[in-house]
C-alpha positions as CSV (number, residue, x, y, z in Angstrom):
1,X,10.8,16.9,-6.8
2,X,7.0,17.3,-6.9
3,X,4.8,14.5,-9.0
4,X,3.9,17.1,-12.5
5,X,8.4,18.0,-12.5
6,X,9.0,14.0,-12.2
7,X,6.5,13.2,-14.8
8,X,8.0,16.1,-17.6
9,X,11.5,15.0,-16.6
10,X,10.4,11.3,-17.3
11,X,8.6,12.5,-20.9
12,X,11.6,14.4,-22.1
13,X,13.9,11.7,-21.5
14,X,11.4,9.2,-23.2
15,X,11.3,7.1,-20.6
16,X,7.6,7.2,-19.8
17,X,5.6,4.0,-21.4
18,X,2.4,5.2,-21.8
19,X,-0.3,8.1,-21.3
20,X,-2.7,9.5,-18.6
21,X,1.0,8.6,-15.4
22,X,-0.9,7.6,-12.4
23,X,1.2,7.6,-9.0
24,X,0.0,4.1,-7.8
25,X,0.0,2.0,-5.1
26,X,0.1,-2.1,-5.6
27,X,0.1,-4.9,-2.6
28,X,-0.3,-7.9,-2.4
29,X,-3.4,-9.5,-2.5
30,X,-5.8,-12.6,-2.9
31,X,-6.8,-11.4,-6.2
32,X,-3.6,-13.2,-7.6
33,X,-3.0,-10.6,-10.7
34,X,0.0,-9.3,-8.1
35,X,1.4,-11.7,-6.1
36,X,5.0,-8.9,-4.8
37,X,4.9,-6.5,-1.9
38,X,3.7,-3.2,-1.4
39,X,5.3,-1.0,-4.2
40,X,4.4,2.0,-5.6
41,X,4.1,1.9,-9.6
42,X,3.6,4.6,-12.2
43,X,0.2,3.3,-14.1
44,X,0.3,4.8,-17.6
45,X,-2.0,2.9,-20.7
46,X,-1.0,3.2,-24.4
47,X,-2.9,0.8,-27.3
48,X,-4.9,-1.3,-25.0
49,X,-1.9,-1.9,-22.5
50,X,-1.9,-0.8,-18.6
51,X,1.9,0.1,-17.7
52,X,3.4,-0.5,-14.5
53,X,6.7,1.4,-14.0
54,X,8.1,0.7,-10.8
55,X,9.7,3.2,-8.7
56,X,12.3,2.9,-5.8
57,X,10.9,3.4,-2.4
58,X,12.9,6.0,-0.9
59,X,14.4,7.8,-4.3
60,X,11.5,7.3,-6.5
61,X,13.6,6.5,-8.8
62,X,12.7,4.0,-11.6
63,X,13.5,0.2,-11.3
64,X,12.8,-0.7,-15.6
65,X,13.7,-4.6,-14.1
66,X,10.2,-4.6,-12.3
67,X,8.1,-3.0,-14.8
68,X,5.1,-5.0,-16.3
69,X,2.3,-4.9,-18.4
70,X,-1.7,-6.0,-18.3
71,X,-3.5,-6.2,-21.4
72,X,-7.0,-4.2,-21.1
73,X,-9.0,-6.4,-22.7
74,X,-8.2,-9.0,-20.0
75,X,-10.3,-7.1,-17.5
76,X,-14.4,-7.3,-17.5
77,X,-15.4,-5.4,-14.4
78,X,-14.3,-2.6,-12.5
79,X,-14.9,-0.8,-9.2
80,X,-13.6,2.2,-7.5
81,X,-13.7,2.4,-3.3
82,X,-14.0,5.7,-1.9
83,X,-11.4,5.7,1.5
84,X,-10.3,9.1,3.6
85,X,-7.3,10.1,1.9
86,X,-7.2,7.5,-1.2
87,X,-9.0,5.4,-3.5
88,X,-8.7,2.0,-4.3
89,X,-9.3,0.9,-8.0
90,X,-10.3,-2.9,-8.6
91,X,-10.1,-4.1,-12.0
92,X,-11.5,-8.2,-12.2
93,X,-11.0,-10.8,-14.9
94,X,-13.3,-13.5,-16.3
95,X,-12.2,-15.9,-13.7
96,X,-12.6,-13.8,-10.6
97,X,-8.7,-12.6,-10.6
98,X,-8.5,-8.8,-9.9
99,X,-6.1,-6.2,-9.4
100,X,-6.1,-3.7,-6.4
101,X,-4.6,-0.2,-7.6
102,X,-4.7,2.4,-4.8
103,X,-4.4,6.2,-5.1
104,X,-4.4,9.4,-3.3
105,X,-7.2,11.4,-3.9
106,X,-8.3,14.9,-2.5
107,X,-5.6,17.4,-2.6
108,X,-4.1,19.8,-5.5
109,X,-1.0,17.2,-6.0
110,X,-3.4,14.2,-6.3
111,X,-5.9,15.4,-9.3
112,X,-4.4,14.9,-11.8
113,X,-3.8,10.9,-10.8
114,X,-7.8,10.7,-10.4
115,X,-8.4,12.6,-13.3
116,X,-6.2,10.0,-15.2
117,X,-7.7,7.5,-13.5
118,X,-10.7,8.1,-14.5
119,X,-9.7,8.6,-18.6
120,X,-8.1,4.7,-18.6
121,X,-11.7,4.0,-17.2
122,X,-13.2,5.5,-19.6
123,X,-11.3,4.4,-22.1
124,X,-11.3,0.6,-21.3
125,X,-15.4,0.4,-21.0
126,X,-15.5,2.5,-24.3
127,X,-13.0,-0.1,-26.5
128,X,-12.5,-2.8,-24.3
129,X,-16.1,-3.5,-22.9
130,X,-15.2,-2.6,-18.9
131,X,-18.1,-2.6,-16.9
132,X,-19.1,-1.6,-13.7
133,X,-19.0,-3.8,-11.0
134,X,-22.3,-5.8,-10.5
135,X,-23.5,-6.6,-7.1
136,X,-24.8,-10.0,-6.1
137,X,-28.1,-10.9,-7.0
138,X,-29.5,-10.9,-3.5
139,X,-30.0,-8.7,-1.3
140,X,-28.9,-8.7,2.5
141,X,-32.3,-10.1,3.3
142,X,-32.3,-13.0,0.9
143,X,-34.8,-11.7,-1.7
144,X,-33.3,-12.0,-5.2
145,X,-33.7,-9.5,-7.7
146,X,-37.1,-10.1,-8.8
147,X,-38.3,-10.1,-5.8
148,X,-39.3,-14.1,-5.5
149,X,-38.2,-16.1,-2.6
150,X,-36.7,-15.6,0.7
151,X,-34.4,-17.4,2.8
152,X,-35.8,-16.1,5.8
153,X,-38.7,-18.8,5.0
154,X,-36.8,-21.9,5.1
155,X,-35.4,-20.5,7.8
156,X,-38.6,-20.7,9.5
157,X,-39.3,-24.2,8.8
């Protein structure tokens, strides 16, 4: 069964949690939000909750005992990392925590994942004040942003 015949089987039988079904990817990670395995998750987000609806690994069928949920507002940053065949979503917290999401991207079947994706994004920095990711003050060289400074100096010394 293809991704778009799973998902309309899942929404007529009501057993779909949310909107926007992503086919995910989580695994373990230091960013302690997921501390299981690799497992692959349908992400869906309704009223400010992400939706993790686990599926089997071989049947893809749905395991309801491992779902969870992530309130939105919890998350503060984001950033998205380009790979060959798939994407890797990182959503961070207020105390450094994040959550790795991974995706396929780039073929027909994929789309509508990224496209998905990309509306929880959207959604969460338009009601839940997600932000990009910022990048550390310095640069590689040492020069901060304003341009004071260098580390190459004391290096010098």
């Amino acid at each position: 069964m293809d991704r778009q015949a799973y998902l309309l089987e899942m929404r007529k039988n009501h057993t779909l949690k949310g909107r926007k079904p992503c086919f995910v990817v989580l695994r373990y990670n230091l960013g302690k939000i997921y501390n299981d395995g690799y497992a692959k998750f349908i992400l869906s987000f309704k009223d400010g909750i992400l939706y993790f609806q686990k599926m089997s690994r071989f049947l893809n069928k749905l395991k309801p005992k491992d779902d969870f949920s992530l309130s939105a507002s919890r998350f503060i940053e984001y950033r998205v990392e380009d790979k060959t065949f798939f994407k890797i979503l990182y959503l961070y917290d207020s105390t450094g925590r994040y959550l790795e999401v991974c995706f396929q991207s780039g073929t027909k079947e994929t789309s509508s994942t990224e496209t998905n994706i990309q509306r929880i994004i959207d959604e969460m920095c338009e009601s839940y004040k997600l932000e990009p990711f910022k990048e550390e003050e310095f640069n590689e060289e040492g020069t901060d942003s304003e341009g004071e400074g260098s580390n190459q100096e004391v290096r010098d010394k």
